[in-house]
Every structure is written in C-alpha cells, then in structure tokens.
SELOFI-825598 format. One line per 5 residues: number of its first residue (from 1); their letters; for each residue y, x, z of C-alpha. Coordinates in steps of 0.05 Angstrom, whole numbers, plus 5000, padded with zeros to 4 digits. Layout:
# residues N
NUM> A> Y,X,Z | ...
END
This chain:
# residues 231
1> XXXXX> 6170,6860,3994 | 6124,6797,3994 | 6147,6719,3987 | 6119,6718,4063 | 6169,6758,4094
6> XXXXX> 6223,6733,4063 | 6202,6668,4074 | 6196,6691,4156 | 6256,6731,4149 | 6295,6665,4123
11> XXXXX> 6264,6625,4181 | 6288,6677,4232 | 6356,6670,4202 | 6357,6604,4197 | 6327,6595,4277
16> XXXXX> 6379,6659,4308 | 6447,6627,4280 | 6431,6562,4295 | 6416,6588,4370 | 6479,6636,4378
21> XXXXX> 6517,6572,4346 | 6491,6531,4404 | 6507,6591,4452 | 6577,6598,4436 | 6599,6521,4424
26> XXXXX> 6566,6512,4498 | 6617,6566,4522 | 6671,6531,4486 | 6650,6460,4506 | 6650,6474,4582
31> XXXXX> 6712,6521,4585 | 6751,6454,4551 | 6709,6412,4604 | 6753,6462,4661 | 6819,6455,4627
36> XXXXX> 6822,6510,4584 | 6830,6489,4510 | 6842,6557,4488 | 6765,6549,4444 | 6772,6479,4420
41> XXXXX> 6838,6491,4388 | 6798,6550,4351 | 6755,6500,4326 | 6698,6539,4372 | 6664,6474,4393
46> XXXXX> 6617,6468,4333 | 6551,6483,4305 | 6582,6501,4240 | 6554,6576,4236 | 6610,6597,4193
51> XXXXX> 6659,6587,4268 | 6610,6622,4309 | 6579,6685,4257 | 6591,6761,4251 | 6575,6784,4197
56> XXXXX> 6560,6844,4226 | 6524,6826,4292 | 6497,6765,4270 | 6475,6776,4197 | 6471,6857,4191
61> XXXXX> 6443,6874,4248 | 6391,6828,4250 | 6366,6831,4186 | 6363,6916,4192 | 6323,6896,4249
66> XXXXX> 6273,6846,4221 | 6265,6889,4157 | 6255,6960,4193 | 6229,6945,4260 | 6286,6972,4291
71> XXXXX> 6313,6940,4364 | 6344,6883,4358 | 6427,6878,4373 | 6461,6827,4346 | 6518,6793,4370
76> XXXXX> 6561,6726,4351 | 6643,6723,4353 | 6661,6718,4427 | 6682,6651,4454 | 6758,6656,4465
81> XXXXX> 6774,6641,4539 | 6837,6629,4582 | 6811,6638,4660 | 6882,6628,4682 | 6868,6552,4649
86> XXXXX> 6809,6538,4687 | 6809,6487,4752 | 6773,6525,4802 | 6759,6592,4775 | 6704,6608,4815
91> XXXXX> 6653,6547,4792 | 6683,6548,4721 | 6665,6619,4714 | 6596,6602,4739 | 6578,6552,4695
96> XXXXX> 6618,6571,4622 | 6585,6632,4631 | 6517,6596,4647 | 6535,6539,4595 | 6493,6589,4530
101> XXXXX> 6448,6605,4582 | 6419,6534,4591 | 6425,6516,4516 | 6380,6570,4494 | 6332,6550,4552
106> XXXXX> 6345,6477,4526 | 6320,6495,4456 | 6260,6538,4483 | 6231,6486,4522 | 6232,6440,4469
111> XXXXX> 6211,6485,4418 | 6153,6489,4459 | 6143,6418,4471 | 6143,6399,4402 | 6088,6459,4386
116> XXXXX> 6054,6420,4441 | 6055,6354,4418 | 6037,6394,4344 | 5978,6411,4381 | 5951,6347,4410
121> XXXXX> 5959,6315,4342 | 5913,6377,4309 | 5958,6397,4273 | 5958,6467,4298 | 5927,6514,4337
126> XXXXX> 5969,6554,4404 | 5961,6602,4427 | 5996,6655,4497 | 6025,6729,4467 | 6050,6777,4495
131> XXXXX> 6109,6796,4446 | 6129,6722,4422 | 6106,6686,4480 | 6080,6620,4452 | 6049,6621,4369
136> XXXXX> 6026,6567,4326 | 5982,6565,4270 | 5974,6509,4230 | 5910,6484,4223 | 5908,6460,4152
141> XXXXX> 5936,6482,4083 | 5995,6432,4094 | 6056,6479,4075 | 6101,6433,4124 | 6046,6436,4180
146> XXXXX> 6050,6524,4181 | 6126,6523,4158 | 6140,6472,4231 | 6092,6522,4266 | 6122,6585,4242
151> XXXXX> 6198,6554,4253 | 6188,6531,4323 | 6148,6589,4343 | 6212,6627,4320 | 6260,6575,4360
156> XXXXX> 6215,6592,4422 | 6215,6668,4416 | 6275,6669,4395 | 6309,6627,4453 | 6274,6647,4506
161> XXXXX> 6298,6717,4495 | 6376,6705,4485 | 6366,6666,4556 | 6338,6722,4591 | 6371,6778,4557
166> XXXXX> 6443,6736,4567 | 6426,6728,4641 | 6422,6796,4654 | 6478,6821,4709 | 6504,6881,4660
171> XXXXX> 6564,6870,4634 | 6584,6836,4573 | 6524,6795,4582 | 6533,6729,4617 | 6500,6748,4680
176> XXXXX> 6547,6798,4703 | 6595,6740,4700 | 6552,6690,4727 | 6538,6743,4786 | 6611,6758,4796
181> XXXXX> 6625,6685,4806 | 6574,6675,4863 | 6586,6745,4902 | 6636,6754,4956 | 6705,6777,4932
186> XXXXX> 6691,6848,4959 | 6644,6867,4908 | 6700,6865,4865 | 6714,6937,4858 | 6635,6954,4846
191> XXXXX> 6632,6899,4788 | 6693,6931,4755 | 6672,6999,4760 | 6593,6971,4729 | 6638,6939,4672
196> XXXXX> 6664,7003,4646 | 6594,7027,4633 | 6559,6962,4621 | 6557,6969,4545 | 6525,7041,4555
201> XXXXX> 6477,7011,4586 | 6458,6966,4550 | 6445,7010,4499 | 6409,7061,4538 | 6363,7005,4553
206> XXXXX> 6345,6976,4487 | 6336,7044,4459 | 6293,7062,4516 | 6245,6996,4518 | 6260,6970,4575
211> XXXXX> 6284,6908,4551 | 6216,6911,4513 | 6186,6915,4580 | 6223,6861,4609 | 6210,6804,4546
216> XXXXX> 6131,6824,4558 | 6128,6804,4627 | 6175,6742,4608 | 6146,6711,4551 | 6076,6699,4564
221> XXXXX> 6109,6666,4621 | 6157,6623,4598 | 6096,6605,4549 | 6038,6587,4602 | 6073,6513,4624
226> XXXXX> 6061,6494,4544 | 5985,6520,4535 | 5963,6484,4609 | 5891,6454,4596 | 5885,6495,4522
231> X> 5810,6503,4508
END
C-alpha cells in the first residue's frame, strides 16, 4: 500500500467525520431549537467526532470500503430525539430532519466555491466527473496547493452525496421523514408499512447500483454551477 493512498484515505477520513459530525449536531441543534432538549443534554450539539462516531459505521465501514472498493455504508450514532417535546410536530419534523440535509449541502457548495476561487487564482486546474462530480488538480508542485485540491474535492464528493442519499424518501433516511411531515395524515398507514422494509431496501439498492446510478446523474450536476465559463 503506497504513501498516496493513505494519504487519500486519511483525507477521506478526515473530510466524512467532519461531515456526519455536522449532520448530526444540525439534528441536535434544531430539535433543541423546537423544545426538545433530549440531544443537547447528550452533549449531541458538537463537532467533537468522538459525540457523533461509530466505530463501526463510521470508521469500519468506511475504511473496508475505501480500501476494497466495496459500496459504501457507513453510518454515525443517531441523534437522540423526543417528538413528544417538539412545538408543532409537523414543521419540527420537517426541518430536524432536513436540518443534516442542508449542512451537507452547506459544505458542498462551499467546497466548491473555494475550488473555484482555487481556480481563478491558478492555483489549480477543475474539472466536471462523472463519479466525484467536481476534481481539482493542483497546478504546481506546492504540496499545500494538491493537498487543498484533493481535500475539498473530497468535501464536495463527499457532501453532495450524504445530501442526496439522506434525502431519499426510504426509511431511516431523512427523507422518508421529511416526506411524512409534508403528506396528508392518511398516508400514514402506507409510510409505516414502507418503514418495516426500508432498511431492506436500502440494501437491495446499494448492492444493486442503483444508488451508483443515481450519484452519476447527480454529481456532474451539482458540479456544473462551479465550472460555468471553464476553458
């Protein structure tokens, strides 16, 4: 095993706790916000890793992953909620759920802003991919120059994937709870019945591709508003 990939593999590390950190305290930060202190009083609003990491989903699973080539499931310690808390359940579902949604969002866009401004300064090169959406390479032997391009390029991937795979409507994800909070009460009964399978699911579809599929379509995407005008 080269210097390189563990260099990479540390900047992945480094780049996926620091984002499921971010995730979680956002959960924790806006379910205090609706009246539930239930994650504060864990000491869940943080970004101290060691509050937020599995070591399990967030360190084994991952690193099998990077190391083998393997699909990628990883998971952080659930944020600890109290619904019966919350002021108006409804929008506080909505938007604790949403709350790791944005932050990951948050960090992709400027991840890709600062590759941007990287760029104007020619300092590196950008350029659209398929797989990781938005790359940079540095453009001279500096060691920080390629080590900023490599870590934000990670911090884009990276973030732009826990956003869309999070907003997914299967349950655990935070979609299915972001979807329950905006559909009619009636659907109920259909969302409870899609719960007891979600994690099925799930699996099915990372062991099938499709979330391969999906991330594809996405990233180059997500990727275009940063390489507008690119020679």
């Amino acid at each position: 095993m080269g210097s390189n990939a563990i260099g990479q593999f540390i900047l992945y590390m480094v780049a996926l706790i620091f984002s499921l950190s971010v995730h979680e305290s956002a959960h924790a930060w806006m379910s205090n916000k609706f009246g539930d202190d239930l994650a504060r009083l864990q000491g869940r609003i943080t970004l101290n890793p060691v509050a937020h990491v599995d070591p399990i989903g967030t360190l084994l699973f991952p690193a099998i992953a990077f190391f083998t080539g393997a699909p990628l499931i990883g998971w952080a310690k659930p944020t600890p909620v109290n619904p019966l808390r919350w002021r108006n359940k409804r929008v506080a579902n909505f938007w604790v759920s949403a709350a790791g949604v944005i932050c990951n969002a948050i960090i992709a866009i400027t991840a890709g802003i600062l590759m941007r401004v990287l760029f104007e300064a020619n300092l590196v090169g950008l350029r659209l991919d398929t797989f990781y959406g938005l790359v940079a390479v540095a453009q001279s032997d500096s060691l920080i120059a390629e080590g900023a391009a490599k870590l934000l390029g990670t911090f884009f991937t990276l973030n732009v994937a826990l956003a869309v795979f999070n907003l997914l409507p299967i349950p655990p994800l935070d979609g299915s709870k972001i979807l329950s909070s905006i559909l009619p009460p009636s659907f109920e009964p259909a969302l409870e019945a899609l719960d007891r399978i979600g994690f099925m699911i799930l699996i099915i579809a990372v062991f099938t591709g499709v979330f391969g599929v999906i991330f594809r379509i996405v990233m180059p995407l997500a990727a275009y508003p940063f390489t507008v005008g690119l020679s």
